[in-house]
Residue, then its C-alpha position, 0 to 999 in steps of 0.5 A: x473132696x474133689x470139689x473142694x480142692x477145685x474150689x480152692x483152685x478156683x478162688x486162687x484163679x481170682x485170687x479170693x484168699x478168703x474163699x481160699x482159707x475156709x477150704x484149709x482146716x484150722x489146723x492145716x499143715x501147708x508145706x512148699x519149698x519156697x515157705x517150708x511148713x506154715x501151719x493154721x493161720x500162718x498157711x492162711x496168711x500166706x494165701x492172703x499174702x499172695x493174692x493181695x500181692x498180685x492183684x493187678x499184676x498179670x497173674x494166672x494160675x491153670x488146674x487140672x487132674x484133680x484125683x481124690x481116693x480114701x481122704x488124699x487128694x492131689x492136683x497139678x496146677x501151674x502159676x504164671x506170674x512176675x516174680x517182684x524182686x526181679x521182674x523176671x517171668x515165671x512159670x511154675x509147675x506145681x503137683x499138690x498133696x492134699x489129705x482131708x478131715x471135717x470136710x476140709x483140708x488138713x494137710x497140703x504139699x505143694x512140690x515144685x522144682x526149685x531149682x528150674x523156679x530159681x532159675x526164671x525167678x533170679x537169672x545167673x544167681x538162680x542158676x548158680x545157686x539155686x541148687x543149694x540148700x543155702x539158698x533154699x534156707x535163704x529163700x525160706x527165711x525171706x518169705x517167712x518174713x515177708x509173711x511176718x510183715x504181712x500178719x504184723x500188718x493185719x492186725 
């Protein structure tokens, strides 16, 4: 299973979200604090979402300490990027809970700290409140309907 957490890794470095989704069991579990839980397609979708966003743009992703025991895996990884809203930088620092069924994976938590992300994502305003979880249920509510853009789009 190590090597499908790296192939994972790898197609988002190339932003390949479809080599991306057929690691993800049809019935994924991703959850973030930046989406909340997204399960099947809609954990797809936001991969595809993602990549098709920063193709072009000065993206980059580094993976390392891919563990794997007993069907649970984990690995750190780092995104790199330019938050669009804002045009701020970013450097997000992400460890990765991954379990296992069939082959592929089942259920994947990303955990990152959304208040330092906050921050380098939206200056002062990401300073004063994204801490809060009225922020972080705001944040939510807006990727979620940037993903439900995205799907409406795909059809």
């Amino acid at each position: 299973m190590k090597t499908i957490i790296e192939k994972f890794y790898t197609a988002f470095k190339n932003l390949d979200s479809e080599t991306m989704a057929a690691c993800y069991h049809r019935d994924i579990v991703f959850n973030d604090p930046a989406f909340g839980v997204l399960n099947g397609d809609h954990a797809k979708n936001m991969w595809r979402m993602l990549c098709a966003n920063q193709k072009g743009k000065n993206f980059k992703i580094t993976f390392a300490a891919i563990l794997f025991v007993d069907k649970i895996g984990s690995a750190h990884w780092e995104a790199f990027y330019t938050f669009s809203k804002t045009s701020r930088h970013v450097h997000n620092i992400i460890e990765a809970k991954f379990e296992f069924r069939d082959g592929l994976i089942i259920k994947h938590t990303d955990n990152f700290n959304l208040y330092r992300w906050s921050k380098q994502a939206f200056g002062v305003s990401g300073y004063l409140l994204g801490w809060t979880s009225f922020f972080k249920k705001k944040l939510q509510n807006q990727t979620n309907a940037m993903l439900t853009k995205f799907e409406e789009n795909l059809d």
